[in-house]
Structures are given as C-alpha cells and as structure tokens.
py3Dmol code that shows the C-alpha trace and the ligand (Angstrom):
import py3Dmol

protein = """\
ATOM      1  CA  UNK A   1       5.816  19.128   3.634  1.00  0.00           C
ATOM      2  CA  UNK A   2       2.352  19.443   5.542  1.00  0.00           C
ATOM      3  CA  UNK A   3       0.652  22.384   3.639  1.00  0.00           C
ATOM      4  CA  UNK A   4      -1.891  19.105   2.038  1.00  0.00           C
ATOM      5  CA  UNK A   5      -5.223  19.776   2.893  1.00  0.00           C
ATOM      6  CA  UNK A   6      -6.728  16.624   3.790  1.00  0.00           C
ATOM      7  CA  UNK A   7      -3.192  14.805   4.414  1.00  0.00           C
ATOM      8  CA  UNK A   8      -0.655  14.733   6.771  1.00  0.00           C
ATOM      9  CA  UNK A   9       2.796  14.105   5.959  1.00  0.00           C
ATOM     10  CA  UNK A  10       5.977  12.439   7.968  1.00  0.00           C
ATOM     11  CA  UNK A  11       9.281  10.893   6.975  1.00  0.00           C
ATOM     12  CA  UNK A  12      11.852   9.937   9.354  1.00  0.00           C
ATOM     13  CA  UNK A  13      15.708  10.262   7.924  1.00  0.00           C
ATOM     14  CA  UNK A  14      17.030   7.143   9.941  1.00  0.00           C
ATOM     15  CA  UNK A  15      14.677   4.855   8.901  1.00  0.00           C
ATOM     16  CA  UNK A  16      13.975   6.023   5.674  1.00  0.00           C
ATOM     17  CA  UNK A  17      10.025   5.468   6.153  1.00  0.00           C
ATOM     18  CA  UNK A  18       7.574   8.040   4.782  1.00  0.00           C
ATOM     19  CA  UNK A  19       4.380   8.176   6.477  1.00  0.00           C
ATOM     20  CA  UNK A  20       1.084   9.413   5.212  1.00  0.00           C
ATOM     21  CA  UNK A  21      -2.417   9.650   6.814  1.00  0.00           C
ATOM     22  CA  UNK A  22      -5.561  10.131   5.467  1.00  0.00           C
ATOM     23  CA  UNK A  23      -6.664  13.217   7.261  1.00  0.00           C
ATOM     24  CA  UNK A  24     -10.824  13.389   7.208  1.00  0.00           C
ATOM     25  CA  UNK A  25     -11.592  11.679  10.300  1.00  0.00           C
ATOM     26  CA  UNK A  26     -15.474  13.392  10.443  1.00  0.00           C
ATOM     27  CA  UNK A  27     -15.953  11.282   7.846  1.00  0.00           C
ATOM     28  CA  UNK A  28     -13.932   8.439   8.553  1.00  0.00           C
ATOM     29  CA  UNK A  29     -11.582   9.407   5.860  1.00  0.00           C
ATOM     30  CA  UNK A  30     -13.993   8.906   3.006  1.00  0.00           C
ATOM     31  CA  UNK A  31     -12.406   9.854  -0.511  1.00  0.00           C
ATOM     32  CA  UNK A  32     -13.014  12.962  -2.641  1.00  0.00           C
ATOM     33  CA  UNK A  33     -11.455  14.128  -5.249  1.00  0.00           C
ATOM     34  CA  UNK A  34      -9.221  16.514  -2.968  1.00  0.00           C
ATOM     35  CA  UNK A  35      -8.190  13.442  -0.661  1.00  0.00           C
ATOM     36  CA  UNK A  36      -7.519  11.488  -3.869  1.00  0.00           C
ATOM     37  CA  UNK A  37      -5.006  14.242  -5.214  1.00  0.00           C
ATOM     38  CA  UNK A  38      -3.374  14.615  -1.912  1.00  0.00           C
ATOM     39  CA  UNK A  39      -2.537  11.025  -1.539  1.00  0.00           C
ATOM     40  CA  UNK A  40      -0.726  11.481  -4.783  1.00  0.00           C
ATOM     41  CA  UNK A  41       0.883  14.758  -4.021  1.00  0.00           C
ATOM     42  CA  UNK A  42       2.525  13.209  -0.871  1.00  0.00           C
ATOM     43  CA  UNK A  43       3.662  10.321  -2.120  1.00  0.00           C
ATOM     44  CA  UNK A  44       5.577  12.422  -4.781  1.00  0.00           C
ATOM     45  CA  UNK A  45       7.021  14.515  -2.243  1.00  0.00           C
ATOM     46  CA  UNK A  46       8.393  11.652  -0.038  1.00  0.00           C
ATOM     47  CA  UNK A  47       9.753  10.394  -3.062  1.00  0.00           C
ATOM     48  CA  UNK A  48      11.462  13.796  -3.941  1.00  0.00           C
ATOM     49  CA  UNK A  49      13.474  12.166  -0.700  1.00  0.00           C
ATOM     50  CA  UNK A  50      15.268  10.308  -3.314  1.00  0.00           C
ATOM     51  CA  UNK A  51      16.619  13.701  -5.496  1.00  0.00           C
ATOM     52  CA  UNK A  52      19.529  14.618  -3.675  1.00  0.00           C
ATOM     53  CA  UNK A  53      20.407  11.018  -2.338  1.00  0.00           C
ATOM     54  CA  UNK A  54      23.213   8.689  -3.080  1.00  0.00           C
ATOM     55  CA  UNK A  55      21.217   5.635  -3.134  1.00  0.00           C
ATOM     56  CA  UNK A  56      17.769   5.428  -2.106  1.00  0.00           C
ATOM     57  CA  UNK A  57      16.622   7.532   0.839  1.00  0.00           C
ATOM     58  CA  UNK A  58      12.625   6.749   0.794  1.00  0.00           C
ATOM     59  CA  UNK A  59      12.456   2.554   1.696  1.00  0.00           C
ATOM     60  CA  UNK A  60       9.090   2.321   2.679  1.00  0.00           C
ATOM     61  CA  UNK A  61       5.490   3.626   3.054  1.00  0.00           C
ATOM     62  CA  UNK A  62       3.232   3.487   5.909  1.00  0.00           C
ATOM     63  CA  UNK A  63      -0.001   4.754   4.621  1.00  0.00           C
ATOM     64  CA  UNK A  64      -2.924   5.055   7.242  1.00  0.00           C
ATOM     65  CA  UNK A  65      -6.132   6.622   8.163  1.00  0.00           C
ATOM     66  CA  UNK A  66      -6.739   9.767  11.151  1.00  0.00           C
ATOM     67  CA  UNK A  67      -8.810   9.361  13.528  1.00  0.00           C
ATOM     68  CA  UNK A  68      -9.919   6.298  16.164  1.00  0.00           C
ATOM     69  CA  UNK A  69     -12.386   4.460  14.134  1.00  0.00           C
ATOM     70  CA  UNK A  70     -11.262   4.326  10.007  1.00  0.00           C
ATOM     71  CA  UNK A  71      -8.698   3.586   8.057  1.00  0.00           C
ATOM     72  CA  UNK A  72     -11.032   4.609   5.064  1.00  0.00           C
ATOM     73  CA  UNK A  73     -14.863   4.153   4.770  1.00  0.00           C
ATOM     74  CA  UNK A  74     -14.806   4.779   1.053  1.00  0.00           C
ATOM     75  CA  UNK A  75     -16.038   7.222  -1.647  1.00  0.00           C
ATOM     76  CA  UNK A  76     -17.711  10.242  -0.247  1.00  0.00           C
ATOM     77  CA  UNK A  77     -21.100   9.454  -0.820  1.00  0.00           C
ATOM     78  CA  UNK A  78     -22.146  13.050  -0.045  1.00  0.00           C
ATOM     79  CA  UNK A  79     -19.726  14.061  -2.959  1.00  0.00           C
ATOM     80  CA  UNK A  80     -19.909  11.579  -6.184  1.00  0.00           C
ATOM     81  CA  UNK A  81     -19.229  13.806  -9.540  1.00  0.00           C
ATOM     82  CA  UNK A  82     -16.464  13.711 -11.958  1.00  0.00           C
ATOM     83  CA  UNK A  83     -14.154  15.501  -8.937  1.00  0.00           C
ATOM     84  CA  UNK A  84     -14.807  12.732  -6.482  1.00  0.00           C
ATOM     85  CA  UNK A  85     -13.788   9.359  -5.890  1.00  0.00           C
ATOM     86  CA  UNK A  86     -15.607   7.816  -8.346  1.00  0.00           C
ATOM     87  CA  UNK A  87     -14.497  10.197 -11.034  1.00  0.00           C
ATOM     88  CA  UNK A  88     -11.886  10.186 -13.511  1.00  0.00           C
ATOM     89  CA  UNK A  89      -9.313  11.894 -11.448  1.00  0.00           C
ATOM     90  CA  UNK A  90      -9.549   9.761  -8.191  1.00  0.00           C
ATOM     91  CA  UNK A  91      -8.374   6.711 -10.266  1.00  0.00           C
ATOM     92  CA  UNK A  92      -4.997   8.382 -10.298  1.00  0.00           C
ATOM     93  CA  UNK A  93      -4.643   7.555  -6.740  1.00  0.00           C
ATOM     94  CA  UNK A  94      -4.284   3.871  -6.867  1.00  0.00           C
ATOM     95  CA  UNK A  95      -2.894   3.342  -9.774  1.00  0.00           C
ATOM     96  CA  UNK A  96      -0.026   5.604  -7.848  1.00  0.00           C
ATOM     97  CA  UNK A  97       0.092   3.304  -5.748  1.00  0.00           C
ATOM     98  CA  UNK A  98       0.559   0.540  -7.877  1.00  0.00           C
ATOM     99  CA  UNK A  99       3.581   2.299 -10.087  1.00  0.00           C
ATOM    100  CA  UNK A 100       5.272   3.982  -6.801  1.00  0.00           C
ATOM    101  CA  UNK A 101       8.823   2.371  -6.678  1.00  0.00           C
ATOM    102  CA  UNK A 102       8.763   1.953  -2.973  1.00  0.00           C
ATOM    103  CA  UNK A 103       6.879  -0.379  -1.219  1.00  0.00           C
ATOM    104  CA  UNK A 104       3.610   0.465   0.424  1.00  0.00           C
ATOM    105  CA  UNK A 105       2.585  -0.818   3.641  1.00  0.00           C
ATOM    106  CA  UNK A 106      -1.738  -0.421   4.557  1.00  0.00           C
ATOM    107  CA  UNK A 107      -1.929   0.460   8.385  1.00  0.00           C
ATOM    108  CA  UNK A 108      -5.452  -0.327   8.731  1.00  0.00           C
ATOM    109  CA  UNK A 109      -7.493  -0.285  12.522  1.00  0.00           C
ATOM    110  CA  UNK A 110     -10.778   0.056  11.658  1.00  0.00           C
ATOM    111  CA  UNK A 111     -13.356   0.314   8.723  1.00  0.00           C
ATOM    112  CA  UNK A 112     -11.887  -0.560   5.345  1.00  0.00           C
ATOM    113  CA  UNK A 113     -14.489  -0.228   2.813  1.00  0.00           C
ATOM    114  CA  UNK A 114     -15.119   0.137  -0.770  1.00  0.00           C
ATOM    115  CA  UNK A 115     -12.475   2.295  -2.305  1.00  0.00           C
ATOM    116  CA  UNK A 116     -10.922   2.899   1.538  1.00  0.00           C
ATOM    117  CA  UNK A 117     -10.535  -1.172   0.847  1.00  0.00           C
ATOM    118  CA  UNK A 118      -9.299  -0.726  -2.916  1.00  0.00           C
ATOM    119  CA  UNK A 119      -6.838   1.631  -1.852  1.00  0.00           C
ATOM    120  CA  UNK A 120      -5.552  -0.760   0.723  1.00  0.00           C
ATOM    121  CA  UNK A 121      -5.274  -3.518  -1.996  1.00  0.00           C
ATOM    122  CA  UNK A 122      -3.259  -0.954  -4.683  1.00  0.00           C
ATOM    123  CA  UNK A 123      -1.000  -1.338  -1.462  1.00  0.00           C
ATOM    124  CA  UNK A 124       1.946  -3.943  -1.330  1.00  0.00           C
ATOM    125  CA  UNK A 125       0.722  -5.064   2.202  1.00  0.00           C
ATOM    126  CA  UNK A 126      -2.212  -4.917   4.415  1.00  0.00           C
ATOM    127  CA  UNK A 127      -1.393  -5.088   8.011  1.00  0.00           C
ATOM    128  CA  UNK A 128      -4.335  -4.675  10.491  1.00  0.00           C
ATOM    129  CA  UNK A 129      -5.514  -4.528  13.686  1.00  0.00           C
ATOM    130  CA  UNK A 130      -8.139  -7.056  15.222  1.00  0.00           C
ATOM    131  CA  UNK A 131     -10.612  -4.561  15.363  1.00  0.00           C
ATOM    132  CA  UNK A 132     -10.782  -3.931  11.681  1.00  0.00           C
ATOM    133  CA  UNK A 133     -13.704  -4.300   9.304  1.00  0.00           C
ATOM    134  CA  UNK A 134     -13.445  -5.180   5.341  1.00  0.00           C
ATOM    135  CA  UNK A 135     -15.988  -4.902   2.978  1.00  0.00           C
ATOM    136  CA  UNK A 136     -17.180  -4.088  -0.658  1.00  0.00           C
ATOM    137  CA  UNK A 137     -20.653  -2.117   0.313  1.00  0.00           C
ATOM    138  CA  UNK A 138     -20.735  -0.165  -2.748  1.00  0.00           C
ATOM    139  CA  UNK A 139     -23.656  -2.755  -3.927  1.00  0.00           C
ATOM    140  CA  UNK A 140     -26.203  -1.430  -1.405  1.00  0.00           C
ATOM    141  CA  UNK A 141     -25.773   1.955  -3.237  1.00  0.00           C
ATOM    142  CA  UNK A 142     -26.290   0.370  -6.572  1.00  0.00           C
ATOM    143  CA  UNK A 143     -22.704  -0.139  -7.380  1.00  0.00           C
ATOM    144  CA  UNK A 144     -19.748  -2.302  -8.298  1.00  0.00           C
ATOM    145  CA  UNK A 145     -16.339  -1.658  -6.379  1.00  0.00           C
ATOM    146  CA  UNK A 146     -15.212   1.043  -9.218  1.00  0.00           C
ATOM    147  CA  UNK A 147     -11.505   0.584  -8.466  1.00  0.00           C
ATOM    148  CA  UNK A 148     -10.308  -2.991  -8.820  1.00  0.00           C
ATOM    149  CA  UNK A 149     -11.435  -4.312  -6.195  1.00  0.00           C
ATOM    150  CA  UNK A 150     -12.985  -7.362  -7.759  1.00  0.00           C
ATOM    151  CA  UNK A 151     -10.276  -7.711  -9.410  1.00  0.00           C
ATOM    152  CA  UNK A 152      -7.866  -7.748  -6.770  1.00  0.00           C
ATOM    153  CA  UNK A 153      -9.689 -10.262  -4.568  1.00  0.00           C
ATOM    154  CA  UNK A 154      -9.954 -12.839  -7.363  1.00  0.00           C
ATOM    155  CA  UNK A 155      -6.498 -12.644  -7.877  1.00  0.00           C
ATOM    156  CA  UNK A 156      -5.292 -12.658  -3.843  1.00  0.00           C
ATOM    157  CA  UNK A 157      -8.578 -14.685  -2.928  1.00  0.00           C
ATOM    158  CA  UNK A 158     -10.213 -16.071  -5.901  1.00  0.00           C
ATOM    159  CA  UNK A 159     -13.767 -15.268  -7.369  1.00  0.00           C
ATOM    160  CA  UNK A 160     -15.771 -16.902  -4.703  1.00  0.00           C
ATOM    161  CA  UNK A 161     -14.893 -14.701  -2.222  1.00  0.00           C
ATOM    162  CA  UNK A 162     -14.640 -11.633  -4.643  1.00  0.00           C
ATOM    163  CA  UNK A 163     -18.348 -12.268  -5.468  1.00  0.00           C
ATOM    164  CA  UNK A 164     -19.178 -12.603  -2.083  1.00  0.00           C
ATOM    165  CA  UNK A 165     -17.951  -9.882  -0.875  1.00  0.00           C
ATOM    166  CA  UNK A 166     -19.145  -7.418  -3.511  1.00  0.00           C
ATOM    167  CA  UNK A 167     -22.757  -9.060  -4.463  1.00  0.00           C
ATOM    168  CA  UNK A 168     -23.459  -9.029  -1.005  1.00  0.00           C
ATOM    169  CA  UNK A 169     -21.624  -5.888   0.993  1.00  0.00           C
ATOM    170  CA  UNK A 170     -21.481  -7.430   3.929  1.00  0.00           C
ATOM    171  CA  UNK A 171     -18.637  -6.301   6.585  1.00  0.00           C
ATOM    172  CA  UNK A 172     -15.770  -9.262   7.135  1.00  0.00           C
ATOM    173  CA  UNK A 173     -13.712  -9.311  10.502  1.00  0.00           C
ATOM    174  CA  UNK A 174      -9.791  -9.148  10.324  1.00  0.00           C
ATOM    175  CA  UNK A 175      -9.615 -12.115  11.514  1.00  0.00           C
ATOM    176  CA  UNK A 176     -11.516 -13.823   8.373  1.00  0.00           C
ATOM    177  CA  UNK A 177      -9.919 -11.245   5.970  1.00  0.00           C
ATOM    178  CA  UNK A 178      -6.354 -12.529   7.011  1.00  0.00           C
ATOM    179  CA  UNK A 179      -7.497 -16.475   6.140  1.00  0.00           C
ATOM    180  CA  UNK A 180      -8.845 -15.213   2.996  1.00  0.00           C
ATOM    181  CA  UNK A 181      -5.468 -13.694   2.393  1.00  0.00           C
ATOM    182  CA  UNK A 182      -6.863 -10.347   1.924  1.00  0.00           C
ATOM    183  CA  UNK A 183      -4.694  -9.005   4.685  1.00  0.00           C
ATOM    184  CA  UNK A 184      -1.302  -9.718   5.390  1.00  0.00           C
ATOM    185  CA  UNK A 185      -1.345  -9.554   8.909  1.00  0.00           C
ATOM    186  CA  UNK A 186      -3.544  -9.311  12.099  1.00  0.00           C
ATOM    187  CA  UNK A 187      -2.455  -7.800  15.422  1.00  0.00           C
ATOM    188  CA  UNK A 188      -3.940  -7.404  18.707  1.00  0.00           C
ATOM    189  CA  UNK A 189      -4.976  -3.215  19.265  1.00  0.00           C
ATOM    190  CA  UNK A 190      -2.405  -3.443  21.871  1.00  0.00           C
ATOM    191  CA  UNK A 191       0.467  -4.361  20.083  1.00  0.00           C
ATOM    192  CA  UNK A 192      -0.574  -2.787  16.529  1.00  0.00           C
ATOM    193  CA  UNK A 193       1.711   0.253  16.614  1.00  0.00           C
ATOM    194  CA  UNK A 194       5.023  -1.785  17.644  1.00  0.00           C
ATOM    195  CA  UNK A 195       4.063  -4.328  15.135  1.00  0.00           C
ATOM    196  CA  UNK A 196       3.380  -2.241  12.106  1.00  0.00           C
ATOM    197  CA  UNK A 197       7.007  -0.102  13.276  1.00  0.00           C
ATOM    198  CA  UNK A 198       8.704  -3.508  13.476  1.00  0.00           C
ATOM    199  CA  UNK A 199       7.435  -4.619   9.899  1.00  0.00           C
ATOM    200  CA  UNK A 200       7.947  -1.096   8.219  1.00  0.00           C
ATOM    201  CA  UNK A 201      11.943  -1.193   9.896  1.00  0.00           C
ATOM    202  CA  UNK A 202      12.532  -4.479   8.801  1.00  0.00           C
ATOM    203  CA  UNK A 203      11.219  -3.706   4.844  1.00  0.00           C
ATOM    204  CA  UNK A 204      13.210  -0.469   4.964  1.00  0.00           C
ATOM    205  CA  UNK A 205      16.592  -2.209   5.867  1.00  0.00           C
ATOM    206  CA  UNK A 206      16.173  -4.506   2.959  1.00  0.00           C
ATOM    207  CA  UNK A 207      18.244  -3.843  -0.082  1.00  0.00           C
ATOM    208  CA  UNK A 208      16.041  -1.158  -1.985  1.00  0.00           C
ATOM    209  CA  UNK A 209      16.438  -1.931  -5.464  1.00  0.00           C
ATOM    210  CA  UNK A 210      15.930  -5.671  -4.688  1.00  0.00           C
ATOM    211  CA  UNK A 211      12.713  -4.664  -3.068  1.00  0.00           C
ATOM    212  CA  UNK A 212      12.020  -2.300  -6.229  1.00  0.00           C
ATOM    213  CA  UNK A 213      12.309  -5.259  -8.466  1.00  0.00           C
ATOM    214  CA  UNK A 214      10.478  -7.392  -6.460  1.00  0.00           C
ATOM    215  CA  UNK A 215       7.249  -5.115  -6.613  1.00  0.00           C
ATOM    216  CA  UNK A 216       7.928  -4.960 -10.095  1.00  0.00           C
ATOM    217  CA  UNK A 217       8.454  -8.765 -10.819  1.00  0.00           C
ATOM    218  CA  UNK A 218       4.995  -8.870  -8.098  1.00  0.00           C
ATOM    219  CA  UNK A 219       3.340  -6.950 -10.666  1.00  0.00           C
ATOM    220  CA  UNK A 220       4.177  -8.534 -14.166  1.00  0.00           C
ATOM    221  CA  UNK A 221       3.323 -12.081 -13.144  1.00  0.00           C
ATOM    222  CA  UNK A 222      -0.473 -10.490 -11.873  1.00  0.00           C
ATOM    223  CA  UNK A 223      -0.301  -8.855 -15.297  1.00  0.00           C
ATOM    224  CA  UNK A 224       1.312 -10.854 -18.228  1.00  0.00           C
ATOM    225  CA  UNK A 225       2.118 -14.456 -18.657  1.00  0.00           C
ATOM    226  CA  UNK A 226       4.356 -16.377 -16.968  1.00  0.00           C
ATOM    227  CA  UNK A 227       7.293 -16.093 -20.250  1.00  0.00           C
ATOM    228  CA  UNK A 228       7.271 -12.374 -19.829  1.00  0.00           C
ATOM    229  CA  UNK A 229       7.463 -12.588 -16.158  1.00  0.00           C
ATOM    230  CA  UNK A 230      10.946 -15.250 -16.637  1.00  0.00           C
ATOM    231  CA  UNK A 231      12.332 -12.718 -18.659  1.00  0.00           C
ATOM    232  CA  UNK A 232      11.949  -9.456 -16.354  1.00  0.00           C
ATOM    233  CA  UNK A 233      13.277 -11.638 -13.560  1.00  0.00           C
ATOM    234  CA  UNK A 234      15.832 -12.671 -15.467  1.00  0.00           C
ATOM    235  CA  UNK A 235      16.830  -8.856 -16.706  1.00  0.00           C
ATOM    236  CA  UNK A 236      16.439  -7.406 -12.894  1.00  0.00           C
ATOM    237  CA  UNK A 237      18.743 -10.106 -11.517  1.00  0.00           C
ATOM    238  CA  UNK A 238      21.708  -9.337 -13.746  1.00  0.00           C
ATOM    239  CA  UNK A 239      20.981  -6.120 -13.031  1.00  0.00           C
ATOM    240  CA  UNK A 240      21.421  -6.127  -9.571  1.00  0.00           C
ATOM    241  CA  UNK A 241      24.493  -8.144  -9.820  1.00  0.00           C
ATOM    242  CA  UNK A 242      25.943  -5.536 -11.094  1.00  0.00           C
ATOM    243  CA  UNK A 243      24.992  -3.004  -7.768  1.00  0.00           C
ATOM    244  CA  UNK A 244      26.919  -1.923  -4.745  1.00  0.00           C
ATOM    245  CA  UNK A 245      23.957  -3.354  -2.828  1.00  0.00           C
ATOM    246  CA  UNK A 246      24.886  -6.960  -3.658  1.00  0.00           C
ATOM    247  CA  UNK A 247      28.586  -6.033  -3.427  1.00  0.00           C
ATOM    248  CA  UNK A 248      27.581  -5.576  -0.196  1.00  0.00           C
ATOM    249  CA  UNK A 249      25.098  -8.003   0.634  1.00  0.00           C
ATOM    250  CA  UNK A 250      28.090 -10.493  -0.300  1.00  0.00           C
ATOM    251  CA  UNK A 251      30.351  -8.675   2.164  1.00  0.00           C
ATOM    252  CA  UNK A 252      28.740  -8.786   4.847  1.00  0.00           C
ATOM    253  CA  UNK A 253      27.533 -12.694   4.416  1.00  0.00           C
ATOM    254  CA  UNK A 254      31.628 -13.344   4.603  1.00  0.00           C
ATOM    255  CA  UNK A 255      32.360 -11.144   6.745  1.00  0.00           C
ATOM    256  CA  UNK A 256      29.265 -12.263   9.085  1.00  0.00           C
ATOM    257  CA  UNK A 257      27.695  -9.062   9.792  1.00  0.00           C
ATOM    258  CA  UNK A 258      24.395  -7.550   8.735  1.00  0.00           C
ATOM    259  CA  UNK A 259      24.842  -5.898   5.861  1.00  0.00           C
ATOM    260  CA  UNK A 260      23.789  -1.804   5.080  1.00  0.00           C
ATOM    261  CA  UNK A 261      22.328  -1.365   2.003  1.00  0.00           C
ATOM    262  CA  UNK A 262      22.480   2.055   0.252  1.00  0.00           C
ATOM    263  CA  UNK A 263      20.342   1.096  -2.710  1.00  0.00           C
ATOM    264  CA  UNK A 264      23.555   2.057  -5.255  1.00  0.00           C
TER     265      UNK A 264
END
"""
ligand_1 = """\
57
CO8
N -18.792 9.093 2.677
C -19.121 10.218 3.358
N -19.274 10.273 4.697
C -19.102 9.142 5.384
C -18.758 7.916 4.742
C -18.601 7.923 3.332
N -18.243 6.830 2.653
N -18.683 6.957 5.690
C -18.942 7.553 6.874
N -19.190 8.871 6.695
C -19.526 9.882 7.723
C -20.924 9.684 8.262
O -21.861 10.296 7.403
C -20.819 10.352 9.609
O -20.864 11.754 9.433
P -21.765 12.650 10.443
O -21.110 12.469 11.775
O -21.633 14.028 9.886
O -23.146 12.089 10.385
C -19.383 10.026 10.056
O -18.686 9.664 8.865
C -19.320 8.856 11.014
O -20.011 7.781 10.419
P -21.195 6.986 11.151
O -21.878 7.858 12.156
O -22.045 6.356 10.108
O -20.353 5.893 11.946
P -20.814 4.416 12.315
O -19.738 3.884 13.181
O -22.206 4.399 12.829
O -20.807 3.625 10.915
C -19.915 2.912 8.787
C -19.620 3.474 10.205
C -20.444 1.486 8.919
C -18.562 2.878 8.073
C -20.933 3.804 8.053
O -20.521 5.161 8.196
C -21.068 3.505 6.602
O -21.722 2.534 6.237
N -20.439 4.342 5.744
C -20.563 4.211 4.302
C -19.621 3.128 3.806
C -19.773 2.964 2.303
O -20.847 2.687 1.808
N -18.631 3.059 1.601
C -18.593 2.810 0.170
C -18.764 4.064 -0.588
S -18.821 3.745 -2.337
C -17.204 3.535 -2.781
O -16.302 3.500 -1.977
C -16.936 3.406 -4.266
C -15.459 3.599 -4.614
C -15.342 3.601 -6.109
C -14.027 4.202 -6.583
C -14.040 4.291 -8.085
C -12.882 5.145 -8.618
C -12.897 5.226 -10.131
"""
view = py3Dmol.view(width=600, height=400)
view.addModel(protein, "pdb")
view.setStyle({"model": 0}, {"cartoon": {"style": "trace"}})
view.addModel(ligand_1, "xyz")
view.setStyle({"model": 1}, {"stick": {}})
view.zoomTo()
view.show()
C-alpha cells in the first residue's frame, strides 16, 4: 500500500478508517500533477478494502497534509503545465473526491490555500485546528480558484464571501472560516488529534450505506432541483429498508443496545 510517491497510505481494520496524507512537506504539500494522481490512486486502493468484504469495510476518510505547517498551500507554482495542478489531469482529483462512496473527512492544521483549499471543499467535512489559515490567493498570480472553489463557497457561504475571498486573496483565520461555515469544525492544537479520531470513529460506526446515501442525497440537492432531489431520497430510503443494516438498526433500538452495522 505505500509504494505512492508523494502519498502515504494507512487504514486501520477495526475502525474501518483509511488515512491518506499529502506527502510534500518542502513545499507545504503544494499540488502537481504526480500529487494529484496519487491522491486518486490511494483512495482507490483503500476502497479495494471493500472487494473481499461482506458489507462495507472502508467507513471513512481522513485525508491530511505532512509536515508541521500545511495541510496544502496549493498548485505548485514552480510547476503549472498541462501535468500540474492546473492541468487537465489534476481535476481528476477532486472530482474523486466528490464521487468516492465513503465519506471524506479534511484534517487541516495549517495553510489551506487555493486548490490545497478546493481540495478540502471536494471533501464531506473540514475539521481544523485553530492555527489554520484559508484563502483563495490564486488572484495575486493572475488567477481565478481553477477548481470550484467559487463555487463551493457560494453555495456553503454565499457570493459575498466567495468574492471576497477570491477578488481579494487575503488569508482568513479558522476561527472566521468556521462562522462562515467554510469549516466544519475548530479545535484547539492541543486537542486536534483526539478530536479529529473522535469524529472519524463516530462517522465510521454509522450505518455505511445510510451514510453513502446521504453524500449522495448531499450532492443532488447542490446539483439539481429540489423534485429530483424528493425523488432520490425517496428511492434510497426504500432501499435501505430493505438492508440488514436497518434490520439491525431496529434491533438494537428494541433491544436497547448500540447497534453494529455491517453495511449489508
Ligand atoms: N507551490 C510551490 N511551492 C510552494 C507553494 C506552492 N503553492 N507554497 C509554498 N511553497 C514552498 C516555498 O516555495 C518554500 O520552498 P523553499 O523552502 O524551497 O523556498 C516552502 O514551500 C515553504 O514556504 P515558505 O518559505 O513560503 O513558507 P512561509 O511560511 O513563509 O509562507 C505561504 C507560507 C504563505 C503558504 C507561502 O508559501 C505562499 O504564499 N505560498 C503560495 C500559496 C499560493 O499562492 N497558493 C495558490 C497557488 S495557485 C492554485 O492553487 C490554483 C489551483 C487551481 C487548480 C485548478 C485545477 C484545474
């Protein structure tokens, strides 16, 4: 599992947690082309978890950056081309993401900029650390965030805040990037670890293909209208009626005991 160059690779068989680091810390993790491919690579081979499984083995994602001071600082400046992260074949990376059935949780403690930031956003949370940073500086090179990221803070933030982060490139503080609703959560440094674990457990002892529908149902209503939504909600919970998992889940409420999902 950890022949990726510029990733590093962990899954833990109790849990059911994958966890994958960006691994450029010299330069704070910024994104080529090769980083970009790795990201995807690993996530397909925690999911190959799933293969010889009866149920779901892979629950959850932890997805963070090497190093003491990044989670990602962004594109590799040195590197733009069509091989780098503002090429064609970096974009496969977070739409990954996006599409990858299990949920994926942003670790971030430390600078989380420009497509560092869009990657955290393709995630399904954004846990961070007081110390972090957030920022769109792409604009002081000339650019526009090339990976959604506009897009993603209108929707979680509205355009106000999109265009003020982008138009202007300045760096926001955790602290103001969890009341914009940017990030899920803020921790102190001293209890991020603990607090990210706790978070990651609790997600991967939910029922997984409740959790699988709900980042799919998540996802239609940012993408279609609201009839289209009804109707996939409507589809995935007569579905899941029909699963061990709710069996279960209805067992155990009787019975008054936690229930243990197997995502069957
Ligand atoms: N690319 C390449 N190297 C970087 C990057 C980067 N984005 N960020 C930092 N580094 C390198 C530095 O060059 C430095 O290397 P060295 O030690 O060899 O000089 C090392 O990392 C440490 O950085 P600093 O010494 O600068 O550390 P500081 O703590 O002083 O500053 C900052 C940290 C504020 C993060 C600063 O490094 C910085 O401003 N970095 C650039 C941030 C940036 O502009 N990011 C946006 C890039 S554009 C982008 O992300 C577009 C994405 C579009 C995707 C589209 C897909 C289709």
């Amino acid at each position: 599992m950890d022949d990726l160059e510029t990733v590093l690779l962990d899954y833990d068989d109790d849990s059911g947690i994958g966890t994958l680091t960006m691994n450029r810390p010299d330069s704070l993790n910024a994104l080529n082309g090769q980083l970009s491919r790795d990201i995807v690579e690993g996530l397909r081979r925690l999911e190959e978890r799933n293969e010889d499984a009866d149920g779901v083995a892979l629950r959850a994602v932890v997805l963070e950056g090497a190093g003491e001071k990044a989670f990602c600082a962004g594109a590799d400046i040195g590197g733009f081309s069509s091989d780098s992260a503002g090429g064609s074949s970096a974009r496969s990376h977070y739409q990954f993401i996006v599409d990858f059935p299990a949920p994926v949780i942003a670790k971030i403690d430390g600078y989380c900029l420009g497509g560092g930031l869009e990657t955290a956003l393709a995630c399904d949370f954004r846990l961070a650390s007081e110390e972090s940073t957030f920022g769109f500086p792409e604009v002081n090179l000339g650019l526009l965030p090339g990976a959604g990221g506009v897009q993603y803070v209108t929707k979680l933030a509205g355009p106000a805040v999109a265009k003020e982060l982008a138009m202007f490139g300045d760096h926001v503080p955790a602290e103001r990037a969890g009341e914009l609703g940017i990030v899920n959560r803020v921790y102190p440094g001293d209890e991020f670890d603990d607090e990210v674990a706790s978070f990651a457990e609790k997600l991967a002892g939910q029922a997984p293909l409740a959790v699988q529908g709900i980042k799919k149902s998540a996802r239609v209503a940012v993408e279609t209208g609201l009839e289209e939504g009804l109707r996939y909600d409507r589809e995935q919970f007569s579905t899941l009626l029909n699963t061990e998992d709710f069996e279960e889940g209805a067992a155990a409420f009787s019975e008054k005991r936690d229930p243990e999902f197997e995502g069957r």
